[in-house]
C-alpha positions in Angstrom: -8.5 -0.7 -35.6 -10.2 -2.6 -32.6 -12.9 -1.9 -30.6 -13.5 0.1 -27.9 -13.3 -2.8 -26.0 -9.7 -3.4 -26.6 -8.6 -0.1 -25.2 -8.2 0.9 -21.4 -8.3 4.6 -20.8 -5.6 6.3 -19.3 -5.2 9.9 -17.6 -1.9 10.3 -17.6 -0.5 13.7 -15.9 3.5 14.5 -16.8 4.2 16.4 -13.3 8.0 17.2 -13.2 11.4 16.3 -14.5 14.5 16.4 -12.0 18.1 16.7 -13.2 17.8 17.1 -17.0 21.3 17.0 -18.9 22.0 17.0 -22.8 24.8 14.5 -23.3 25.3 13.9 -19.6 27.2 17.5 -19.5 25.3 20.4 -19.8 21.7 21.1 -17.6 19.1 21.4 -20.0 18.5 25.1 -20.4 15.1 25.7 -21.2 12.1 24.3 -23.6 11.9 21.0 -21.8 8.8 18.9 -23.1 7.6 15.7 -23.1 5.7 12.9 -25.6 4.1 10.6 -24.1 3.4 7.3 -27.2 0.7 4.7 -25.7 1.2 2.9 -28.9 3.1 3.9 -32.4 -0.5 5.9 -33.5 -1.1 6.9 -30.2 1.1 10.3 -28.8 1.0 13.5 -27.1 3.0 16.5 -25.8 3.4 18.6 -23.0 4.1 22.5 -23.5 7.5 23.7 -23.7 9.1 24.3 -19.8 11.0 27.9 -21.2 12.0 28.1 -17.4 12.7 24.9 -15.2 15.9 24.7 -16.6 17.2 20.8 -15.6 14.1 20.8 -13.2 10.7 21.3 -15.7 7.2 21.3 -14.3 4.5 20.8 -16.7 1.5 19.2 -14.8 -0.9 18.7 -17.8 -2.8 16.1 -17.8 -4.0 13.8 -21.1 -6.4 11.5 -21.2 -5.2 8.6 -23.9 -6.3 5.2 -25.0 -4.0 2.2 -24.7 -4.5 -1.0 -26.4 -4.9 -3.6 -23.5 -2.6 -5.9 -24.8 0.2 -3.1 -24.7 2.6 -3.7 -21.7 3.9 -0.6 -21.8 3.6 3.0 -22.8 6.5 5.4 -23.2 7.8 9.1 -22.2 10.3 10.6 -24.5 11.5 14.2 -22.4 13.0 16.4 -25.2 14.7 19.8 -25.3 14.3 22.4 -28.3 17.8 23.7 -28.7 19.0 26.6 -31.8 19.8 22.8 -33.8 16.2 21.2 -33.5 14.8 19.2 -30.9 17.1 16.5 -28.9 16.2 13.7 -26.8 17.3 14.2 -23.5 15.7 10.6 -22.0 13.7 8.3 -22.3 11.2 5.9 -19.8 9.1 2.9 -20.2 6.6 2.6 -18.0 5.1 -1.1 -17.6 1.3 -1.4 -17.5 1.7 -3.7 -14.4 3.0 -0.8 -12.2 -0.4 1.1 -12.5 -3.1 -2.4 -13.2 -3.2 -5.4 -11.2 -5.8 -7.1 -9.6 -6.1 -5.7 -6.1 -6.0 -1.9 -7.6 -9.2 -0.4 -7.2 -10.6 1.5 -10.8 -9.5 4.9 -10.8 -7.0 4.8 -8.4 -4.1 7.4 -9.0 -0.9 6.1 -8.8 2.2 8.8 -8.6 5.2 7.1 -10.2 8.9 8.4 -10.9 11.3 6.9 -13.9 14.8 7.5 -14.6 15.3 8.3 -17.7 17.8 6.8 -20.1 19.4 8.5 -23.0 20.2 7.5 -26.6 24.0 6.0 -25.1 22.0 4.2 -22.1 22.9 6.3 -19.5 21.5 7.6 -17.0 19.8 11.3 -17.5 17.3 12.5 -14.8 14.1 11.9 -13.6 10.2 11.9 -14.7 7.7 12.7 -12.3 4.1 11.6 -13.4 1.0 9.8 -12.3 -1.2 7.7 -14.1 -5.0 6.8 -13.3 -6.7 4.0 -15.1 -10.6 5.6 -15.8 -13.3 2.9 -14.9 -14.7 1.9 -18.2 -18.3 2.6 -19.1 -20.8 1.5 -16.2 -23.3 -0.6 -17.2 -27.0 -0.1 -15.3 -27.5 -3.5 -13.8 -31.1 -4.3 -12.8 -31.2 -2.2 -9.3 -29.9 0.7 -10.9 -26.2 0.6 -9.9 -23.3 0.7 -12.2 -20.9 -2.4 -13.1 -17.4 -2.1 -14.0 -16.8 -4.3 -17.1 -13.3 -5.1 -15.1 -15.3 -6.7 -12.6 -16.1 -10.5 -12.5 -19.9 -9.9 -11.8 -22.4 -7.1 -10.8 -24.5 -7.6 -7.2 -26.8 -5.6 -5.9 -25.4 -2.9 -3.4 -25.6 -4.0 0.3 -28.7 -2.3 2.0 -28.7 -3.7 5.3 -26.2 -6.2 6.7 -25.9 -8.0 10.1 -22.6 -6.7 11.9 -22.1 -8.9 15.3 -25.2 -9.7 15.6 -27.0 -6.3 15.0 -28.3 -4.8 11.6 -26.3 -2.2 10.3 -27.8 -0.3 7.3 -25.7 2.1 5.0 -24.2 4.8 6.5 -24.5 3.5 9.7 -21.5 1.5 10.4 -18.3 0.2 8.8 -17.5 -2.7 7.4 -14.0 -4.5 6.9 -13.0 -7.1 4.9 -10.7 -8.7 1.9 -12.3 -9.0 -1.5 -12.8 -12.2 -3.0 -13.1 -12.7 -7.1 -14.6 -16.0 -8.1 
């Protein structure tokens, strides 16, 4: 197994489903739940929904690792029946719509996904967000903390000259577009 290096830290909260069927027929009843697979090692599952019926609400919240090679991680919504447990749909979710290079760290993207059962078709919908946690700060020289996603650490900005007039933290705001060398 890697390093920690090689994994990005998810918090991935599975918030609602919306229009769950079992073989595009009948609603889904009850016992709704959800596994969410970062990679084939990697899983975890909601609580069973034994109310929501076709519209579940589970709104737990997992923290996982995910490889940072991984493109994807999955969301596999099931229902327990009296026969075992079916799949009722399935979503990929692409890294790319929660990482990119103008996200800030630990912003907290909400996200829907139809879901797709085992014939391709369409079968309801998974509400969820998905936060990638800033990676372990490292104590630069002035005492700040550095993001190892960042492409260098500076010291924080004490005073700087707005117009013409010195502006010190807290006093003033200041606008701009961030540039990555």
């Amino acid at each position: 197994m890697g390093s920690s290096n090689d994994l990005r830290v998810l918090e991935i909260t599975v918030i609602s489903g919306e229009d769950l069927s079992i073989n595009r027929k009948q609603p889904v009843k009850k016992n709704a739940f959800v596994t969410i697979k970062t990679d084939s090692f990697k899983e975890q599952t909601t609580k069973m929904d034994k109310d929501g019926g076709g519209y579940p609400a589970w709104d737990e919240k997992f923290v996982m690792d995910m490889p940072m090679h991984a493109r994807y991680f999955t969301a596999e919504v099931r229902c327990k029946t009296a026969a075992g447990s079916r799949i009722v749909g399935t979503a990929v979710i692409p890294a790319s719509d929660f990482l990119g290079d103008y996200v800030p760290e630990n912003y907290l993207h909400f996200l829907s996904y139809r879901l797709w059962d085992s014939h391709g078709e369409r079968n309801g919908i998974l509400n969820l967000s998905v936060r990638v946690k800033s990676s372990s700060s490292v104590k630069n020289a002035y005492g700040g903390g550095c993001s190892s996603h960042s492409a260098g650490c500076s010291r924080p900005w004490s005073r700087i000259a707005v117009g013409g007039q010195q502006v010190s933290n807290g006093e003033g705001v200041v606008t701009g577009i961030p540039v990555w060398s």
